[in-house]
Every structure is written in structure tokens, then in C-alpha cells.
N, C-alpha and C positions, 0 to 999 in steps of 0.2 A: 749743495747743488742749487740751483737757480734757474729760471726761468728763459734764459739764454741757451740752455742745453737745446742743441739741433732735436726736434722731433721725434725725429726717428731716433734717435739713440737713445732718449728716454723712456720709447717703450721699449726700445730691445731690454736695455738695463731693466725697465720694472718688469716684464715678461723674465727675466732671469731670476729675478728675486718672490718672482711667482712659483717658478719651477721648484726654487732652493728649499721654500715655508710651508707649498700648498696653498695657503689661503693667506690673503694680507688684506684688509680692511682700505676702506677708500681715504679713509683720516690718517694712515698709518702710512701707506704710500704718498700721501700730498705733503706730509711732513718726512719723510726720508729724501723725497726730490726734490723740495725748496717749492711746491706749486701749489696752487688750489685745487680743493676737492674739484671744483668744475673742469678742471684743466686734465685732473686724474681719470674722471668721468669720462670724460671725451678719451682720453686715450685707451681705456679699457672694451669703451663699445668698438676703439674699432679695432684693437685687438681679439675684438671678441668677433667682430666682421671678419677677420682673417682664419677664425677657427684656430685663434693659439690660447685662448683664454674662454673659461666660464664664468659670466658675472652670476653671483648670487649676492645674497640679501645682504644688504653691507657691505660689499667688495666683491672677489674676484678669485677663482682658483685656475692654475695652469692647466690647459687641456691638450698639454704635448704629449701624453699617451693616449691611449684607444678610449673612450668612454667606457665606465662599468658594466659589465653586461648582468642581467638585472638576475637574480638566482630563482629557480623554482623554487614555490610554498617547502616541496614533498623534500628538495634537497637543505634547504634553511633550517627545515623544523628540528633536523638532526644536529645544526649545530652549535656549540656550548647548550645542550640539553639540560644536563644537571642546574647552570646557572638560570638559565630560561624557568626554569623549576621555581626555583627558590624565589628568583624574581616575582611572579606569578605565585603562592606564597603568603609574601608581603602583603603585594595588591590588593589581592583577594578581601583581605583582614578590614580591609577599607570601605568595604562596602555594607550597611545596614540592611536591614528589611523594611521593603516602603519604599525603597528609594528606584531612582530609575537612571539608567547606567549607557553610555554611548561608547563601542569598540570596534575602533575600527579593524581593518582586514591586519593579519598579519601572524607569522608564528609563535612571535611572543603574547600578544593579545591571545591567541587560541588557547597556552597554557592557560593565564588569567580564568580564561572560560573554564578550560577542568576546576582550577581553582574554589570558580564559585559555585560549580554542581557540587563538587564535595564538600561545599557547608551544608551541610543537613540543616544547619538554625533558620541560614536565608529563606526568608518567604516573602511573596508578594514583590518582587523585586522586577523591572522590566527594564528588557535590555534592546537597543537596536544594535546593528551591526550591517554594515556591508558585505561582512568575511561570511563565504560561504562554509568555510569551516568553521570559523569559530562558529556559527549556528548550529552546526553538527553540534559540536561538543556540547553546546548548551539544552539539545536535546534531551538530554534525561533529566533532564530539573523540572519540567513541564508535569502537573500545571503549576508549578510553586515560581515558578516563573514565566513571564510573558516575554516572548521572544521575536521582535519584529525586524525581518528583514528590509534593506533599506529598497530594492529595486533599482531596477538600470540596468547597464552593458556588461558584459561577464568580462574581466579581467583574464587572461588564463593564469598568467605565471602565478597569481597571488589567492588565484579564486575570490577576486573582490568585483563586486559591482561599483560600477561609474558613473557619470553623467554620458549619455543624458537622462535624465528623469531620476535618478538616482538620492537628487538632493533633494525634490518637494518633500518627501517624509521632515526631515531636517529641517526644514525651514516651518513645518509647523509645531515642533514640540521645543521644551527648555529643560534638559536633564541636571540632574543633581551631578554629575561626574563624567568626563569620556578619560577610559584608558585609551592610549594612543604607541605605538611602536614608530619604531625610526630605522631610514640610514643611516642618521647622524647628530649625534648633539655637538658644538662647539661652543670654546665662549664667547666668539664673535660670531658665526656664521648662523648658530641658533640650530635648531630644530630642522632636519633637511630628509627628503626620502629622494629612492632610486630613483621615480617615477613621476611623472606628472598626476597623470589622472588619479593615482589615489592619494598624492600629496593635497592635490583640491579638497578630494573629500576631509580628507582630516582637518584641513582649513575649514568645511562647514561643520564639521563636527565641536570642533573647538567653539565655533561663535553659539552652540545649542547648548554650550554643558556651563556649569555652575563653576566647576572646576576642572583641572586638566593636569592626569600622572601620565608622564611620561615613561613606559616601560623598555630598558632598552640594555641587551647582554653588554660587557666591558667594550668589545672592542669597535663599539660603535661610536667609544665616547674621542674626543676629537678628530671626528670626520668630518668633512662637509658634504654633500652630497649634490647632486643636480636641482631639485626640487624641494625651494623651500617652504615650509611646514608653518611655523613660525620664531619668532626670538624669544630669547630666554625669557626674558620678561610677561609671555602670557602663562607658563608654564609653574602650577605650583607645588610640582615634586617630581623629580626624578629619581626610580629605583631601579637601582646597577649590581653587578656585581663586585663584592668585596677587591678580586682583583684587579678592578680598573686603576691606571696609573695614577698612585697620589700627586701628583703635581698637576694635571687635568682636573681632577676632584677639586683640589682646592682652588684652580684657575676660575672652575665653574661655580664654589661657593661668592666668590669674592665678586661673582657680576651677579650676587643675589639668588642663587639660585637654590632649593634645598632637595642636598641630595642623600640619600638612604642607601645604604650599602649595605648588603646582604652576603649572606655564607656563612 
């Protein structure tokens, strides 16, 4: 294909091969239609001006069905439980006493939080969080832990605090670790959640922490989501479940990525 292809038919065509993949990267469409990435660019925004496409980081996903509609904490928390478990677990194992520890809002981050109350060894350990539950959970650790909530706007569906005012804590400390949960890991799309406003905060949480696990049940792994998080490359471990599909596992080892499979 070349550069000659009438306009409009090349983005119906690349809108097609939107629908067919889910997500196609903007290097990946400039070379399947003979164009430049600029040429790609432009035609995505304004497919994305016509509401048939979502640009995210790297490219672009189809948005010919409805947008996701974003699941309550209370209905999430329930599911893949046993794997959220074991995920949470692992994490846990990770953490020292001494250290100080960023998590953001979410149901798999909450187990984490059981996690580290049932170390009896952990002590001295401090934790911020925006999750109004995970806070909960971390209640019984107290005073063997120091547990600072982030402040801001109350979320409902996730019980997360937001901006505004949410990030100054964030922007004065530097943590040894943030766990982090997701809507989505991909090997192109990276790191993506349902939501804006707590997708932000995890983007400040990340620039505070030393390090960054990415806790996240199987069937989140090649998804792309609305809001993204970041790319694979700030992220230095991801822990899944055993059953996520090996051909995604290895997809995501092979862009660098180190992932730990549990069950």
C-alpha cells in the first residue's frame, strides 16, 4: 500500500484492522499501509475525532463497542479471589522491615495489604495509599506499621482518593516500592487502567517509588485499557497468575519485562 490510497479509505481499512487486533501500535500501522508514522497520527486523531477509535500510548484501540463500564471495588474484590490470593502472597514476601511502601487503590492491592498484616516479622514499615480499603485492611498492623493516607476527592466505585490535593503527600516523600494493580498489561500498550483519575495517581506514585510491582489477576494481561499507567519499561516486575496465556507471558518477557507466575 502507498501513499496514493484515497484518505478515507485508509482509515476505514486501518479502522478495520483496529476492530479485527484491538490494539495496533502506530509503527505497526505506518508499515502495514505504506505511510509515515505522522501520516498514521493524523489519521488516528481524527478517527479518534469521529469517536471510532481510542488513541492510547503507542497507538490506538477500536472503540466500535460501548466503553467499559468501570466495575465496583465490592464486585471486583470477588473476582478470580483465590488467584488475587496467591498474587498478594508473593508481593507480600517482598517487602522488608524498615522500608516504606506506595499502593495504590484497588482489589488486588487490598489483598497485598492482608498480606503484609499477616507478617508478624514486618515492623517499622510505612505505607501510603489512596485505597480507602486498602487502609482498612492495614489497620490491624498499627502501631508496627505506619499507615498514611494520601487525601483528596473520594472516588466511589474504587474507594480511591484523587486529585485535587491528593498528590502533595506524593510529591514530598521517595518510597523504597509502590505495588500497583491494573486494567491492563500489554506488550505494546503497557500498563493501562479503567479510569483516569486513579490512572494519574498511579503515574505519581510510580515517579515516588524506587521500584515498581505490578500486581495484576491473568485475565488482565493483554488488555489495553483507556488510561494509561505506563510502558513496560518503568515497571520492574510483574506477578500473575499461573494461568495467564503462555504466548502473552512470553510476548511480555521478550519486551523486557520480568514476570513471576504464581499457583
Amino acid at each position: 500500500m502507498t501513499e496514493s490510497m484515497p484518505t478515507e479509505v485508509r482509515r476505514e481499512r486501518m479502522l478495520g484492522l483496529l476492530m479485527e487486533q484491538e490494539f495496533a501500535r502506530v509503527a505497526e500501522l505506518a508499515e502495514a499501509f505504506g505511510v509515515s508514522t505522522v501520516t498514521v497520527r493524523a489519521d488516528l486523531d481524527a478517527l479518534e475525532e469521529q469517536g471510532r477509535v481510542r488513541r492510547v500510548r503507542g497507538g490506538a484501540v477500536a472503540a466500535g463497542s460501548p466503553p467499559r463500564v468501570e466495575p465496583s471495588f465490592e464486585l471486583s474484590l470477588g473476582a478470580a479471589a483465590v488467584e488475587k490470593a496467591l498474587i498478594a502472597k508473593a508481593a507480600a514476601r517482598l517487602v522488608a522491615s524498615g522500608e516504606s511502601v506506595l499502593m495504590g487503590a484497588g482489589t488486588t492491592t487490598a489483598y497485598v495489604a492482608r498480606e503484609l498484616v499477616a507478617r508478624a516479622d514486618l515492623t517499622e514499615v510505612t505505607v501510603f495509599t489512596n485505597g480507602l480499603r486498602t487502609a482498612l485492611e492495614l489497620e490491624p498492623a498499627l502501631p508496627r506499621f505506619a499507615v498514611v493516607v494520601t487525601g483528596g476527592s473520594l472516588r466511589r466505585q474504587q474507594h480511591s482518593l484523587v486529585d485535587p490535593l491528593a498528590t502533595r503527600v506524593l510529591e514530598g516523600i521517595r518510597a523504597d516500592l509502590v505495588f500497583l494493580g491494573c486494567g491492563g498489561v500489554h506488550p505494546e500498550g503497557g500498563v493501562t487502567n479503567v479510569n483516569l483519575p486513579d490512572a494519574e495517581m498511579k503515574q505519581r506514585m510510580l515517579r515516588a517509588a524506587g521500584r515498581c510491582v505490578v500486581v495484576a489477576d491473568s485475565s488482565k494481561l493483554g488488555k489495553v485499557e483507556m488510561a494509561p499507567v505506563c510502558p513496560l519499561s518503568e515497571v520492574d516486575l510483574l506477578i500473575t497468575g499461573e494461568s495467564a496465556d503462555p504466548a502473552m507471558v512470553a510476548l511480555l518477557r521478550e519486551r523486557g519485562l520480568k514476570v513471576d507466575l504464581v499457583g
